[in-house]
Each structure stands twice: as C-alpha cells, then as structure tokens.
BALOBA-1460 file (C-alpha; in Angstrom, 3 decimals):
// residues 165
<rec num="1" residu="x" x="-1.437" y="-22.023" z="4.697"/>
<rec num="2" residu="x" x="-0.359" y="-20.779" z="7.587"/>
<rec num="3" residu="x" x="2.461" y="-21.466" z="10.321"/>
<rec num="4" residu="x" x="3.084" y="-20.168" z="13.517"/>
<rec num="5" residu="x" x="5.728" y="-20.013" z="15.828"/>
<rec num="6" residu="x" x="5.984" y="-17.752" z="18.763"/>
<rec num="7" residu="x" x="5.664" y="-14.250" z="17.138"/>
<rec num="8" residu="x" x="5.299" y="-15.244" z="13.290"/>
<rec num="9" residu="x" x="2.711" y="-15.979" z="11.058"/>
<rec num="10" residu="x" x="3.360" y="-17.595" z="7.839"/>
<rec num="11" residu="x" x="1.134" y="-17.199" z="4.923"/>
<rec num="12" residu="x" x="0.721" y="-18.141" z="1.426"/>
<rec num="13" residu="x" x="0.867" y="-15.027" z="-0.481"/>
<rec num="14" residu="x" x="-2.502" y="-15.691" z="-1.663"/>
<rec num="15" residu="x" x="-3.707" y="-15.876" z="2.118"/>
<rec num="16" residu="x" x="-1.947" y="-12.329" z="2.725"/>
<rec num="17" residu="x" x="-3.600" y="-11.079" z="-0.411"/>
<rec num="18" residu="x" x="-6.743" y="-11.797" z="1.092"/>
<rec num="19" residu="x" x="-6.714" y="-10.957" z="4.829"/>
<rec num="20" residu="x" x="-4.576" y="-7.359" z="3.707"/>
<rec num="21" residu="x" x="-8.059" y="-6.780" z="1.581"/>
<rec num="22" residu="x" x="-10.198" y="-7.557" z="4.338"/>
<rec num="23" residu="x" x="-8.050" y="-5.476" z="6.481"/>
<rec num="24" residu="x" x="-8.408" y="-2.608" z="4.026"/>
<rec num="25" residu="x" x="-11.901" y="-2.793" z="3.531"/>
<rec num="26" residu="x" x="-13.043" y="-2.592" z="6.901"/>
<rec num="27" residu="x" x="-10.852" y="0.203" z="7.689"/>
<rec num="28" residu="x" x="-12.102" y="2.281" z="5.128"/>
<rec num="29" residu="x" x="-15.644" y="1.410" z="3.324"/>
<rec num="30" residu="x" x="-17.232" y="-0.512" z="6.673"/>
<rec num="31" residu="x" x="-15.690" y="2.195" z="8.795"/>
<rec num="32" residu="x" x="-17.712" y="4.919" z="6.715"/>
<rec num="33" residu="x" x="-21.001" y="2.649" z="6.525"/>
<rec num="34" residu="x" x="-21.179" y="1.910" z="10.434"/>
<rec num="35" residu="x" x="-20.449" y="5.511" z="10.757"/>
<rec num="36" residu="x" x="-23.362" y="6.470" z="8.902"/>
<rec num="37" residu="x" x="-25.728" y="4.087" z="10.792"/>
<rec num="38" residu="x" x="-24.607" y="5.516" z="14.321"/>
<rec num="39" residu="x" x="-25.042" y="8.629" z="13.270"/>
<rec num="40" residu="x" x="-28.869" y="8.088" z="12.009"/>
<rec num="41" residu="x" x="-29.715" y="6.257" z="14.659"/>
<rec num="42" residu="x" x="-28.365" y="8.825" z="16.704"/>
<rec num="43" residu="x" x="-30.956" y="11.157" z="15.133"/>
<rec num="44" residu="x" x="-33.792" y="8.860" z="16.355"/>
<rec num="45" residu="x" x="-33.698" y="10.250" z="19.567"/>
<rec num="46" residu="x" x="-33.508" y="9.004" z="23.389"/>
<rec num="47" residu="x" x="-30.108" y="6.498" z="22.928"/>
<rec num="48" residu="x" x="-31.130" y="4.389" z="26.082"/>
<rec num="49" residu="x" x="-33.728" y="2.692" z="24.449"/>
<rec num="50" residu="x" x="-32.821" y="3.093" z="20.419"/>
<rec num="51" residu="x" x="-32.110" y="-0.489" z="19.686"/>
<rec num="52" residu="x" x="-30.625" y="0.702" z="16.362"/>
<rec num="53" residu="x" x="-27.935" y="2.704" z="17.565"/>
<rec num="54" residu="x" x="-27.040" y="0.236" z="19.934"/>
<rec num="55" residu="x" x="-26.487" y="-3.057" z="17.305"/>
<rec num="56" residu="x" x="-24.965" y="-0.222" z="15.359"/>
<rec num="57" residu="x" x="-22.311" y="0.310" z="17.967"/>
<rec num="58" residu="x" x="-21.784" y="-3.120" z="19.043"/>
<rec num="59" residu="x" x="-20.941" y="-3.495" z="15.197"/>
<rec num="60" residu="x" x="-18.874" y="-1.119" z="15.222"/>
<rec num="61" residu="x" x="-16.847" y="-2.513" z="18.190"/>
<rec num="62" residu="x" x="-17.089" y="-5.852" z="16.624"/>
<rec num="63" residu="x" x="-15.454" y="-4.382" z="13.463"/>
<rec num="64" residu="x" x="-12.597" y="-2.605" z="15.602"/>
<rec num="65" residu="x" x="-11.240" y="-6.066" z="17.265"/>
<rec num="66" residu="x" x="-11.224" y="-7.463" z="13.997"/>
<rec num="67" residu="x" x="-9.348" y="-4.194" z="12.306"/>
<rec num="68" residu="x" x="-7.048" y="-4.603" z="15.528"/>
<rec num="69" residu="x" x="-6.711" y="-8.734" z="14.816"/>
<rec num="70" residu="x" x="-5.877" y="-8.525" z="10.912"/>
<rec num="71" residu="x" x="-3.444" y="-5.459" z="11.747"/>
<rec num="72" residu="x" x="-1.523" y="-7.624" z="14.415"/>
<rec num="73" residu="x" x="-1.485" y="-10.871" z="12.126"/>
<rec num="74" residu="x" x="-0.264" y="-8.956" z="9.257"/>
<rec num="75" residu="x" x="2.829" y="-7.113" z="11.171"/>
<rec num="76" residu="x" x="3.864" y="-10.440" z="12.470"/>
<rec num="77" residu="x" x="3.277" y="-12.451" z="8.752"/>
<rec num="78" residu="x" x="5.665" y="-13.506" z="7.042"/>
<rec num="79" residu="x" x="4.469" y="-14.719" z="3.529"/>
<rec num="80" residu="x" x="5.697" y="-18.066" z="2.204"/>
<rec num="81" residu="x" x="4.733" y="-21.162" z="0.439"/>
<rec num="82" residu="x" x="2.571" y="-23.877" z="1.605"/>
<rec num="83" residu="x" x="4.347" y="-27.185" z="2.328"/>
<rec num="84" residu="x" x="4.876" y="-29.381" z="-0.289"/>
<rec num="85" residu="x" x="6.444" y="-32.487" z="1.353"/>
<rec num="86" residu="x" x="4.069" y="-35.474" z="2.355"/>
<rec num="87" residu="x" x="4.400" y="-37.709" z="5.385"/>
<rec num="88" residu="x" x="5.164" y="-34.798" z="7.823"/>
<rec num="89" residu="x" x="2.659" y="-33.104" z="9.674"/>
<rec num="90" residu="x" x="2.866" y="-29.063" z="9.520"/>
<rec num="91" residu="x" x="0.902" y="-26.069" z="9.292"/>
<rec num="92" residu="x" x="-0.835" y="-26.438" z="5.775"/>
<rec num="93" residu="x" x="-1.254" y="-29.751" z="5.704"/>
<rec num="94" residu="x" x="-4.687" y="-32.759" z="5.738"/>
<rec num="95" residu="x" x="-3.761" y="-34.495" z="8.062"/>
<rec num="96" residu="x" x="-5.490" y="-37.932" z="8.842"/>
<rec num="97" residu="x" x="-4.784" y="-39.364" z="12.699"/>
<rec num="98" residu="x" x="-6.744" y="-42.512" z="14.252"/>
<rec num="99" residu="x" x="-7.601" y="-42.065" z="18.086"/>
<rec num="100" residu="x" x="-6.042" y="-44.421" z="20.282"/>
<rec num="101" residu="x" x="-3.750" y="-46.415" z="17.342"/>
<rec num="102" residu="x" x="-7.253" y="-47.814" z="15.963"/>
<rec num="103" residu="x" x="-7.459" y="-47.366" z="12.129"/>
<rec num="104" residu="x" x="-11.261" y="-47.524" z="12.382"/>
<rec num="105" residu="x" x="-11.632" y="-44.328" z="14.620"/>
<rec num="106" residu="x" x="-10.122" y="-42.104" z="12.386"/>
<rec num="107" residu="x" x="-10.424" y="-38.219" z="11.716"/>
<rec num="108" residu="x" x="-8.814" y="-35.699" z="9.056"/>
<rec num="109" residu="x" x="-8.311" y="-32.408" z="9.476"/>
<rec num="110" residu="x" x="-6.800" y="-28.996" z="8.003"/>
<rec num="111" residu="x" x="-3.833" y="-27.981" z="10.490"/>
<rec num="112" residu="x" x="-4.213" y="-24.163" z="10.372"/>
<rec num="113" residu="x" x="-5.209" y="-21.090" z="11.683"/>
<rec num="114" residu="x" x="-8.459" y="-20.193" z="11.942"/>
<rec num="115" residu="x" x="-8.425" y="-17.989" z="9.269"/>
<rec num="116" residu="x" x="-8.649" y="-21.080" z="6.862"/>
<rec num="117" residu="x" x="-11.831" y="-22.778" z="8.550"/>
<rec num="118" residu="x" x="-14.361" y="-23.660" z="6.182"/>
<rec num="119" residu="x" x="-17.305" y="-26.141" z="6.052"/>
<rec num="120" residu="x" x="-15.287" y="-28.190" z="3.426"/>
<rec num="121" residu="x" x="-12.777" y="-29.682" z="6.216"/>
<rec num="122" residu="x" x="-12.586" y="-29.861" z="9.612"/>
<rec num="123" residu="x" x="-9.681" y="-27.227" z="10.862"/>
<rec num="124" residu="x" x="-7.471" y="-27.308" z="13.874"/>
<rec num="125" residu="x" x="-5.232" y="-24.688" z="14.718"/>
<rec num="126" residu="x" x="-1.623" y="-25.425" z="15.376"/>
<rec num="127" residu="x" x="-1.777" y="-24.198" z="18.661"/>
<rec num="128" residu="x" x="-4.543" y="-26.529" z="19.415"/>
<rec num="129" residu="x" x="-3.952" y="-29.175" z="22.567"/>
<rec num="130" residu="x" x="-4.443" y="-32.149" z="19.297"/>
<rec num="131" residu="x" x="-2.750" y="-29.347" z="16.668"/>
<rec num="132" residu="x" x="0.543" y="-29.120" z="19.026"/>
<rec num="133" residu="x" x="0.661" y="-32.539" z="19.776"/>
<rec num="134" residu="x" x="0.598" y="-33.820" z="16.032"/>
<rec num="135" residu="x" x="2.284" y="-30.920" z="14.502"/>
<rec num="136" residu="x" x="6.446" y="-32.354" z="13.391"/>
<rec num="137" residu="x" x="5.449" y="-35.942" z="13.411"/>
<rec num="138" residu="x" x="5.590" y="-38.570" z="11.021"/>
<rec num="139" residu="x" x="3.363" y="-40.246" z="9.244"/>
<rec num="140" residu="x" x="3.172" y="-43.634" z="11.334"/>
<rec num="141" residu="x" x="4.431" y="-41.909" z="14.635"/>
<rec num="142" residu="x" x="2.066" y="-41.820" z="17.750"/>
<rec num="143" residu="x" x="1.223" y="-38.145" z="19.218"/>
<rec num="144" residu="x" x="-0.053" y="-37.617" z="22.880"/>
<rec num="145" residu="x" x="-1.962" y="-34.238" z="23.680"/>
<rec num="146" residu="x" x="-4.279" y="-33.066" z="26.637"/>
<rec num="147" residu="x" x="-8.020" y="-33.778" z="26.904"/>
<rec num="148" residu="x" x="-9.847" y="-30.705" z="27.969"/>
<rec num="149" residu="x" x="-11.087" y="-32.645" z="31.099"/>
<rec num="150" residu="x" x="-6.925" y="-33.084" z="31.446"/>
<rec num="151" residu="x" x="-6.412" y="-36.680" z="30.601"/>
<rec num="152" residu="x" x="-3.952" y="-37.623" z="28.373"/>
<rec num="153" residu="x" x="-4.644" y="-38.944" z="24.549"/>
<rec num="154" residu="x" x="-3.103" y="-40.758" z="22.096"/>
<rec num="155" residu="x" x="-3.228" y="-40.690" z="18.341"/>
<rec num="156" residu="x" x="-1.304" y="-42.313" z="15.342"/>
<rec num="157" residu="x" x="-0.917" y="-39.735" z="12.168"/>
<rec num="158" residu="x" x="-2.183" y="-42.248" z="9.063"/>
<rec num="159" residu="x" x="-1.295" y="-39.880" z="6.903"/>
<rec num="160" residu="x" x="-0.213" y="-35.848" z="6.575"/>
<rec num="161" residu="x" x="-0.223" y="-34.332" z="2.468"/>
<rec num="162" residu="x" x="-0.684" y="-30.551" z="1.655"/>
<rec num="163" residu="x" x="-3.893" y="-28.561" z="1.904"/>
<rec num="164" residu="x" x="-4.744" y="-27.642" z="-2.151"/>
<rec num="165" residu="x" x="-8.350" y="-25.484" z="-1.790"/>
C-alpha cells in the first residue's frame, strides 16, 4: 500500500515492482510504437486536418505526463510493508466510517493512492479532505473533514484492518 507524507511515497515492494515496469515499458516499447504511428501518419499528408496524427500525438503527450508521474513517484518511494496492525487507520488499510456517528450510513473504503483504485473497493487517497481527516485515528474515534461546498463533516471510523488484494 502506499503512504505519503510530504515528499515520500511508501510502497509495498510488490507495488514498486509494478509501477517501475510500467515506468519501463512506456519509456521504451510505447515510446517506439507511438513513434511509429506519428511518423505514418505524418506520411498521410496535410497535418491540419490528419486526424491520425493528431490522436497519435495527443497519445504521445498523454504517455509523457505519465512517464514524468511514475519517474517522480518512484524517486520519492520508499518501499516498505503494508500495515499490519488493526484498529488504526493508515495508508493501506479498509477502512469502514459511518457519516454523522450513525451505524446505518456507513461506507468502506481503501485509504491509498490512486495508484491502487480498482472496481473491487472504493479508494480514497490519503490526501483526500475525508482521507486526511480519518487517516491516525482509532477505531471508535470521531473524524471531522471539509465538504467540498466547505461545511464541516463528521464521521466515526467502525473499523480500520489491512488492505490484502
């Protein structure tokens, strides 16, 4: 899972396995493959209206932020273990909070970056306004955090037990 405080990033190692593949993938292989496609589509003809070349480069520029957002992550990661300890709510762990203190308006959630989002569980990053205002409490303890539309809320964490995939 994954932790972050200011500058660092902690991952399991299996996490920086996996995002140091990406990383090297798309900075070989996918840079080769969306060069070859610009550079057909560049053979078309007239660029200003070759739709081809144009998705090819917007790819391409898509590709580049996220060459430039794995390399960043990665230099600031340090790799580390998932937390094992229930009943405290950290990066890595389901947590399960009821809005407002009522145990029927409940919600769990994966606190994490978004790097672990999936459709199997909801995931909130730890920077989130509900991710920050959970993250170091207790199971039991009430958490306040900002609305969007800047009210405050209130939640009570139920219970908080590592994330196992």
């Amino acid at each position: 899972m994954t932790q972050t405080s200011e500058n660092v990033t902690w991952l399991t190692q299996e996490a920086y396995n996996q995002l140091r593949a990406e990383l090297e993938y798309l900075s070989g292989p996918a840079r080769t493959e969306i060069a070859a496609k610009i550079a057909a589509a560049r053979e078309e003809g007239d660029l200003r209206e070759n739709g081809g070349y144009h998705a090819a480069k917007e790819e391409q520029g898509k590709q580049e932020l996220r060459v430039r957002q794995l390399t960043q992550l990665l230099e600031n990661a340090k790799v580390g273990e998932a937390p094992t300890a229930e009943g405290v709510v950290a990066p890595g762990m389901v947590v399960t909070i009821a809005f407002d203190g009522d145990e029927d308006d409940t919600e769990t959630f994966l606190l994490a970056s978004r790097e672990y989002a999936s459709d199997a569980i909801a995931t909130y990053s730890p920077q989130s306004p509900l991710g920050s205002g959970v993250n170091g409490k207790k199971v039991g303890e009430f958490a306040e955090y900002e609305l969007p539309n800047g009210k405050a809320a209130s939640v009570k964490v139920l219970a908080a037990r590592p994330y196992s995939a």
